[in-house]
N, CA and C of each residue as an Amber inpcrd file, in Angstrom:
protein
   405
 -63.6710000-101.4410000 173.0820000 -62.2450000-101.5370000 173.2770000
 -62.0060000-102.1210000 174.6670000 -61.3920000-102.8610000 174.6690000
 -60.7770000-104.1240000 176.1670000 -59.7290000-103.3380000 176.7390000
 -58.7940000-102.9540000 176.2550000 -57.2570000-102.0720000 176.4940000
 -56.7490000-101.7060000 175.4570000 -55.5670000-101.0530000 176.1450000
 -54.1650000-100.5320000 175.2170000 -53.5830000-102.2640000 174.9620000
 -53.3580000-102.5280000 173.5810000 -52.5140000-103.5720000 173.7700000
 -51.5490000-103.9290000 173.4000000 -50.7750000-102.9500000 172.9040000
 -49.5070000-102.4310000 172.5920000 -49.2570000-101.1190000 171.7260000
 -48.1020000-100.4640000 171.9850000 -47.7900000 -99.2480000 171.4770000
 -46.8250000 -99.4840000 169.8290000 -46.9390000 -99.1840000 168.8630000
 -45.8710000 -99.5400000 167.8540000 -44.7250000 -98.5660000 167.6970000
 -44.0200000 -98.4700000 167.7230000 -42.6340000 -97.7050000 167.7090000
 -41.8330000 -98.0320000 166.4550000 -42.3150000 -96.9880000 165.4200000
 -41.2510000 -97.6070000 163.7650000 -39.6000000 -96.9190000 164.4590000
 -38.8480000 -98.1060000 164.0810000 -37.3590000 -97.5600000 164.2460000
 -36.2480000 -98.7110000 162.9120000 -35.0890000 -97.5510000 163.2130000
 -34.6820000 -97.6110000 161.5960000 -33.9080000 -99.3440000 162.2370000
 -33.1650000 -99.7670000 163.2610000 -33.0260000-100.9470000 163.5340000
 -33.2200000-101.6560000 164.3760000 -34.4420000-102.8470000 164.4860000
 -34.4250000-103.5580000 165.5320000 -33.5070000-103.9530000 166.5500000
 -32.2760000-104.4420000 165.8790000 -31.0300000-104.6680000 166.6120000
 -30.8350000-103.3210000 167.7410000 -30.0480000-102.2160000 166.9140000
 -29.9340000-101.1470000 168.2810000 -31.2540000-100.8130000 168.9280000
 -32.3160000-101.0870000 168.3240000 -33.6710000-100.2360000 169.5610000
 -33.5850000-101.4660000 170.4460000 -33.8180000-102.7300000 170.3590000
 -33.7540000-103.6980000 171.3280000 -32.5200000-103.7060000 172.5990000
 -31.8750000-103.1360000 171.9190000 -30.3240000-103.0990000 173.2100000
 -31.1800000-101.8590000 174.4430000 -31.7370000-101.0560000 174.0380000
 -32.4420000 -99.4920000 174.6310000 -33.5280000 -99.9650000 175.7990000
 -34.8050000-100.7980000 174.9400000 -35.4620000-101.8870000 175.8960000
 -35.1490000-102.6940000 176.6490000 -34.7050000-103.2320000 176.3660000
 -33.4870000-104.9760000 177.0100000 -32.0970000-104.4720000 177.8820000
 -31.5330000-104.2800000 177.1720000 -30.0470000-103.7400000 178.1600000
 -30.2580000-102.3810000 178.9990000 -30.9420000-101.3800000 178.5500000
 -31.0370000-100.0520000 179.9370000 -32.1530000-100.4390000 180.0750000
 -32.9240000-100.4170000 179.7650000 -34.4470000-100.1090000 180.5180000
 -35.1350000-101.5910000 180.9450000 -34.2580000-102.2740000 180.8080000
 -34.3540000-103.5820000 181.7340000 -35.9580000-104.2310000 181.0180000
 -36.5110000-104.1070000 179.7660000 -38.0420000-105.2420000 179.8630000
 -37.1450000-106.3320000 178.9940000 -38.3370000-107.1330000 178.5290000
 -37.8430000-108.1640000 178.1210000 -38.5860000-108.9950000 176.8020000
 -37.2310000-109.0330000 175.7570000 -37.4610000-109.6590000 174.5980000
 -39.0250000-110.4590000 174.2750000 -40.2060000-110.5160000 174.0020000
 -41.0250000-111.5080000 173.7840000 -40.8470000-112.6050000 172.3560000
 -40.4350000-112.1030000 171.6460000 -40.0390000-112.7910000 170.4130000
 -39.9900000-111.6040000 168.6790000 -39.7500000-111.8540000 167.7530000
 -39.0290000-111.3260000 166.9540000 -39.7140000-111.8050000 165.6430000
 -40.5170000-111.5380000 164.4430000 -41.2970000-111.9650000 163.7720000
 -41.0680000-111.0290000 162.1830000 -41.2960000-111.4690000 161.3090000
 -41.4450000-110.9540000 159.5810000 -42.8770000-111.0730000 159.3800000
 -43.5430000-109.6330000 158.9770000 -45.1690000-109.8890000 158.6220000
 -44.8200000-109.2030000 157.3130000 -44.4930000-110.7020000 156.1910000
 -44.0730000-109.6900000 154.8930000 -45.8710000-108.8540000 154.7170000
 -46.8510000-109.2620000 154.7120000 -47.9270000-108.4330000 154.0820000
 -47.5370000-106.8770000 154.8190000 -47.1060000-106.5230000 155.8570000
 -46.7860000-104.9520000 156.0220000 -45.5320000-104.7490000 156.0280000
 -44.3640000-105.6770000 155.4040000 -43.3390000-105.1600000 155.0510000
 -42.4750000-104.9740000 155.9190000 -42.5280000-105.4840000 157.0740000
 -42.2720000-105.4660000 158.4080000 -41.7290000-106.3840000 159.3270000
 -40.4130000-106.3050000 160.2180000 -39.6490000-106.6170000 161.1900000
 -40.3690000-106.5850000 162.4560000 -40.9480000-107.2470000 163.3490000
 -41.1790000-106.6920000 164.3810000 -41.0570000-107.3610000 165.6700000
 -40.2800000-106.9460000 166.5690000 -40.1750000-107.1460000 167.6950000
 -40.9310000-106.8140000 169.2230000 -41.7160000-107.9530000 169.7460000
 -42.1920000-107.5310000 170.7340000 -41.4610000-107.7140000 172.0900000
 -42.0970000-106.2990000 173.0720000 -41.2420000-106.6320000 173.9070000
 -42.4350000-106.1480000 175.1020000 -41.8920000-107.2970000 176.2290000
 -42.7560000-106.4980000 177.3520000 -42.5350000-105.7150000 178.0970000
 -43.7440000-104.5640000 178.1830000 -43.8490000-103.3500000 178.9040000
 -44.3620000-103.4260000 180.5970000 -44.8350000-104.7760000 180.4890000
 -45.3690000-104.9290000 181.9940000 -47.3610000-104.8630000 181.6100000
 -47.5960000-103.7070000 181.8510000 -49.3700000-104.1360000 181.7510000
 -49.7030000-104.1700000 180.1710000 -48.8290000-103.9780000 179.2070000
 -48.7470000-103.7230000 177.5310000 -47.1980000-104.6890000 176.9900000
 -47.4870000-104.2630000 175.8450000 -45.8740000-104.5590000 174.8850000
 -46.2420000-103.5590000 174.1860000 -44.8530000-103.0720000 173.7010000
 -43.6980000-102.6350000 172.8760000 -43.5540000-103.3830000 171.7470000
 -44.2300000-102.7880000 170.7130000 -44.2590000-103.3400000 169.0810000
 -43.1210000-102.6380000 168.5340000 -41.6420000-102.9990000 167.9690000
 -40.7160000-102.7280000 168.0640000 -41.2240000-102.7500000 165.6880000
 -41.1490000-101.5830000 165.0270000 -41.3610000-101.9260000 163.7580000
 -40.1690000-101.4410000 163.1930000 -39.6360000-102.4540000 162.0430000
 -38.3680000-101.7680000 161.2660000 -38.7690000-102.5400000 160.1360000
 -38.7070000-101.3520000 158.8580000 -38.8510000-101.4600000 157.6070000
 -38.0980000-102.8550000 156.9820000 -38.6920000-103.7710000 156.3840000
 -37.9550000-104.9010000 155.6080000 -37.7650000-104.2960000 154.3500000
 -37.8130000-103.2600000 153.5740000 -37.7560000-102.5880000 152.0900000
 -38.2220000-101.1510000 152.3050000 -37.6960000-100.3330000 151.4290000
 -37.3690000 -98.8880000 150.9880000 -38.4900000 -98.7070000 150.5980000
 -39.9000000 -99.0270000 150.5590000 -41.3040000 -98.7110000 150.2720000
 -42.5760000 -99.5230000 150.8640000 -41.8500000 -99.7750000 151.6810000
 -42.8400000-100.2170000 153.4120000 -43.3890000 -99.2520000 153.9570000
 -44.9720000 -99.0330000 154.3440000 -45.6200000 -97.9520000 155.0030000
 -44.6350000 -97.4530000 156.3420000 -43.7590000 -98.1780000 156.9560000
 -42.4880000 -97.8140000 158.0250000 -41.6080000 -97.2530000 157.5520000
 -40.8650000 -97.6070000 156.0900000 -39.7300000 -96.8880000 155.7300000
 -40.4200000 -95.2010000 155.4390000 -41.6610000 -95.6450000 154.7870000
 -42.2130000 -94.1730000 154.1870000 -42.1220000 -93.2040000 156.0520000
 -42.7720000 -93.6400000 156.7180000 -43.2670000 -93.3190000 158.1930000
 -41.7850000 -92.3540000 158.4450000 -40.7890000 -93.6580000 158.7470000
 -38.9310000 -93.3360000 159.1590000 -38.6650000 -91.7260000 158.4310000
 -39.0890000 -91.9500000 156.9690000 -38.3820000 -91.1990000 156.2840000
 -38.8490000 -89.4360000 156.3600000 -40.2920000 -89.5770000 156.6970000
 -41.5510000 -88.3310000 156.8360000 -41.0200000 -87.8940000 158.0790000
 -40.8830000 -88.4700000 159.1410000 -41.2100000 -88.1890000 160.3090000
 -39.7780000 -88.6910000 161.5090000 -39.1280000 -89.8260000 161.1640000
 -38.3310000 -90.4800000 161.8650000 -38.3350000 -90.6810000 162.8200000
 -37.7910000 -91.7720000 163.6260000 -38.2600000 -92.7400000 164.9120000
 -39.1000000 -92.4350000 165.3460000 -39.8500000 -93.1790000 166.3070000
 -41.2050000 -92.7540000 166.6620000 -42.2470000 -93.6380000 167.1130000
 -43.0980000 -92.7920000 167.6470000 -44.4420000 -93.7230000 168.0420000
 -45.5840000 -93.5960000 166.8700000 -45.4560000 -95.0290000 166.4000000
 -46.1510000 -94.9940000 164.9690000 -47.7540000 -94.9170000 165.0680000
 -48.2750000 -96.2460000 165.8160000 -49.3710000 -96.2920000 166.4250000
 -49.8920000 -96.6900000 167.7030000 -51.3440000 -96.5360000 167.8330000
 -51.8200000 -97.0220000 169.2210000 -52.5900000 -98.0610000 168.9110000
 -52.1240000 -99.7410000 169.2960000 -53.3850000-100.6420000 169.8200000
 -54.2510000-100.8270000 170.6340000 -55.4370000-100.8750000 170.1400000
 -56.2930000-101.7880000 171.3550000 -56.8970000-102.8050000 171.1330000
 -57.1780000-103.4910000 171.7670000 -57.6390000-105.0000000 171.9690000
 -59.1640000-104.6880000 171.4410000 -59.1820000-105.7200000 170.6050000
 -60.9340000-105.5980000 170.1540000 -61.4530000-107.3830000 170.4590000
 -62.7650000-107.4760000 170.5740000 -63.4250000-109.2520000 170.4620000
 -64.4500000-108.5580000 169.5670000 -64.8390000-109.7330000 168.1590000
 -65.5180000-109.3860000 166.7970000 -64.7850000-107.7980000 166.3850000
 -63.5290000-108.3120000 165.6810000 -63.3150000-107.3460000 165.0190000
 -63.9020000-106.7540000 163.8300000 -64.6210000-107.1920000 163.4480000
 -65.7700000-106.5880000 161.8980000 -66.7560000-106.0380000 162.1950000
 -67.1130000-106.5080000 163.5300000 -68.0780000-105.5170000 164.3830000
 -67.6180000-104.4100000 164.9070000 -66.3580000-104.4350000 165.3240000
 -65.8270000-102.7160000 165.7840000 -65.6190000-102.3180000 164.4110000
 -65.1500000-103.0490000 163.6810000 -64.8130000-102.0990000 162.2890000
 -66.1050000-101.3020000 162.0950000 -67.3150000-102.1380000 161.7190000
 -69.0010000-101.3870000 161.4540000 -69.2000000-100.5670000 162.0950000
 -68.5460000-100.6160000 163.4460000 -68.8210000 -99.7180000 164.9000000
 -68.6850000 -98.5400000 164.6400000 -67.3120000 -98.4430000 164.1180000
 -66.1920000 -97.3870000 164.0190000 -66.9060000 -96.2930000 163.0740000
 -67.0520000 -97.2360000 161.8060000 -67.8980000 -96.3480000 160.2730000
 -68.4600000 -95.8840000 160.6270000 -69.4410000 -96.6780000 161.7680000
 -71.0550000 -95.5420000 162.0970000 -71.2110000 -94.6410000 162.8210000
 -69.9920000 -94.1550000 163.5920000 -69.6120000 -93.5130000 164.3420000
 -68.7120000 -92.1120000 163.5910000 -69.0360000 -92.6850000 162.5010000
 -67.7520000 -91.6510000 161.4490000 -66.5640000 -91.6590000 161.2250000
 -66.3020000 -92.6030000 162.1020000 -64.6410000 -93.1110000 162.2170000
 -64.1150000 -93.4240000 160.5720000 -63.2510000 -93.2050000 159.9380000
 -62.9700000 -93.2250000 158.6610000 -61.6120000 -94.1930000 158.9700000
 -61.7980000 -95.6710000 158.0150000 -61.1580000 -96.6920000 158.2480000
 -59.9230000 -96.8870000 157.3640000 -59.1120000 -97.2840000 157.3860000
 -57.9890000 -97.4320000 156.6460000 -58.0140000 -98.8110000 155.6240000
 -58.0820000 -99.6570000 156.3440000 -58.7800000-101.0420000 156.4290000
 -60.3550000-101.3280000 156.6580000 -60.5400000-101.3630000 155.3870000
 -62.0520000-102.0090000 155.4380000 -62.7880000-103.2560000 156.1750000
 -61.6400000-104.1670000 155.8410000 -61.5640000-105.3700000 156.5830000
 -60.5660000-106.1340000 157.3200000 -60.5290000-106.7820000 158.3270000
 -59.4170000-107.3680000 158.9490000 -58.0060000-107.5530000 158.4110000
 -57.0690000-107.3630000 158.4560000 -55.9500000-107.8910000 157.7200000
 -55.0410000-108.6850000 158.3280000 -54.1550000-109.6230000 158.3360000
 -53.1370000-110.3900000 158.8380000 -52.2760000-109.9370000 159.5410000
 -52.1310000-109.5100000 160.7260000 -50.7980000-109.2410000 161.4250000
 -49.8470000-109.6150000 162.4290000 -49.0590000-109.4310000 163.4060000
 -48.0560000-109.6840000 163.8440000 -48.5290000-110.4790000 164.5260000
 -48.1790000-111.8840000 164.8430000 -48.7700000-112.8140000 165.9470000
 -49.7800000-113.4380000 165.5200000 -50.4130000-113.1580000 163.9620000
 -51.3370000-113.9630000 163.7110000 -52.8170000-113.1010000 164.1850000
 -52.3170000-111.6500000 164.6590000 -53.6420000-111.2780000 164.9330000
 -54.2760000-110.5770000 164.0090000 -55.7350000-110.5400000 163.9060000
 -56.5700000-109.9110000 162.9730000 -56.2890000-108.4290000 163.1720000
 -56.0720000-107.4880000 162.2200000 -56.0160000-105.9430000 162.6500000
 -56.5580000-105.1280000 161.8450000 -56.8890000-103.8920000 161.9740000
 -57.6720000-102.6130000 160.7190000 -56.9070000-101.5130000 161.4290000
 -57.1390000-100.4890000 161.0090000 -56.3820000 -99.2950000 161.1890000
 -57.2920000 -97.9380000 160.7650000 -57.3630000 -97.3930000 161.8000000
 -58.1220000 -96.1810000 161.5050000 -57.6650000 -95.0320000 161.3380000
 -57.5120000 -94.3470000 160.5680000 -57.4640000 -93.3260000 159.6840000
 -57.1270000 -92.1170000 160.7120000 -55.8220000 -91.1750000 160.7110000
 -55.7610000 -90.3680000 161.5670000 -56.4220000 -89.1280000 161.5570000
 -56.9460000 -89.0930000 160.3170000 -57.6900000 -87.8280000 159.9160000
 -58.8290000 -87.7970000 160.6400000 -59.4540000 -88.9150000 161.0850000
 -60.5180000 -89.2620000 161.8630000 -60.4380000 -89.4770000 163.3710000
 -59.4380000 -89.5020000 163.3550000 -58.6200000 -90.1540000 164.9460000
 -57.6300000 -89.0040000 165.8370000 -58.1830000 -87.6190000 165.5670000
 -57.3560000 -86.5720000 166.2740000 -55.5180000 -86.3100000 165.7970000
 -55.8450000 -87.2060000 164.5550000 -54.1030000 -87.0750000 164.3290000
 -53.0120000 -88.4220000 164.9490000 -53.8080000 -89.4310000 165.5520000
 -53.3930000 -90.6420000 165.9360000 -53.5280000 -91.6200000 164.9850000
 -52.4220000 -92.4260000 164.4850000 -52.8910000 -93.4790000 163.8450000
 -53.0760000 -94.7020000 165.1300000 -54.4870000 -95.1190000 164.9350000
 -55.1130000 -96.7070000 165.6780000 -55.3080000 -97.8230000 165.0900000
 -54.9310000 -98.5910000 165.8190000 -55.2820000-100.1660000 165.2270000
 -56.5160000-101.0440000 166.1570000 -56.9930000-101.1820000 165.6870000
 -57.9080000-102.6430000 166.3990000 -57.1250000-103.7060000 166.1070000
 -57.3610000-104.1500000 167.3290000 -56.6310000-105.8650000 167.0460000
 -57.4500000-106.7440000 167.5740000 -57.5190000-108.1470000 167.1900000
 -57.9370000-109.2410000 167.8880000 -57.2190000-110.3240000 167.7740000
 -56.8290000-110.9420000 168.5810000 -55.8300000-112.2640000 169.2130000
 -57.2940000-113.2400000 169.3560000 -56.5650000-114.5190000 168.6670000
 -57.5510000-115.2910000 169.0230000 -56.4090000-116.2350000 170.4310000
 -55.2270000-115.4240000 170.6700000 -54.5540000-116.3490000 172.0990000
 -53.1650000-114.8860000 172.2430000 -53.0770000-114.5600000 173.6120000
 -51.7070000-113.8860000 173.7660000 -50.4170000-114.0910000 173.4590000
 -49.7560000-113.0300000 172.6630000 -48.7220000-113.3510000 172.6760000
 -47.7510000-114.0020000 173.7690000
C-alpha cells in the first residue's frame, strides 16, 4: 500500500454534500463523473494530501442506495493506492484477506479497483486502487 488515496462518503445528494465541501469548508471541486458499472454519481473533491470521493446512488438498487438506506450518510470506504493491482489482490488472499472482487474492476477515473471484504477488514470496507495517471 503507497497511501490513503481517498476516503468515499455515500450521500443521498451530490448537489447539497458539495455546497458542505466547497462553500463552508472551503476544498475544491476536482470534477464530477457517472461509473454506471457501480451505479454511481461521484464527485471528487480535494482534501489537500487525499480526495473526498463524494458517492450518490444513480438507482434504488445501487450497492450506495442499499449502503444510504442500512446505515445512512456516511463514510462508505477507505482507499489506498496500490502498483500491480492483481498482485495485491493475491497478496491480500494469502494473507486471509477475504476479497469482494476477485479481480480488478472499472472505476471512477478510469482506475482499476477490488474491494475487500469487511468481515476480513475489522469491519472496514477497503478498496485497492490503481491509477495508471492522477486524478
Amino acid at each position: 500500500m503507497k497511501k490513503v488515496d481517498h476516503i468515499g462518503i455515500a450521500v443521498a445528494s451530490l448537489e447539497e454534500s458539495m455546497a458542505l465541501y466547497t462553500e463552508q469548508l472551503g476544498m475544491t471541486h476536482m470534477k464530477t463523473e457517472t461509473v454506471e458499472s457501480q451505479g454511481v454519481n461521484v464527485a471528487f473533491i480535494d482534501a489537500g494530501n487525499m480526495k473526498i470521493e463524494l458517492l450518490e446512488p444513480t438507482s434504488p438498487d445501487s450497492p450506495i442506495a442499499k449502503f444510504l438506506e442500512k446505515r445512512g450518510q456516511g463514510i462508505h470506504h477507505i482507499a489506498y493506492s496500490v502498483q500491480n493491482i492483481e498482485s495485491r489482490i493475491a497478496e491480500m488472499k494469502e494473507r486471509g484477506i477475504q476479497m469482494i472482487n476477485e479481480s480488478p474492476k472499472l472505476g471512477a477515473g478510469g482506475a482499476h479497483v477490488a474491494f475487500m471484504h469487511p468481515k476480513s477488514t475489522g469491519g472496514v470496507l477497503m478498496e485497492l486502487c490503481e491509477k495508471k495517471e492522477e486524478i
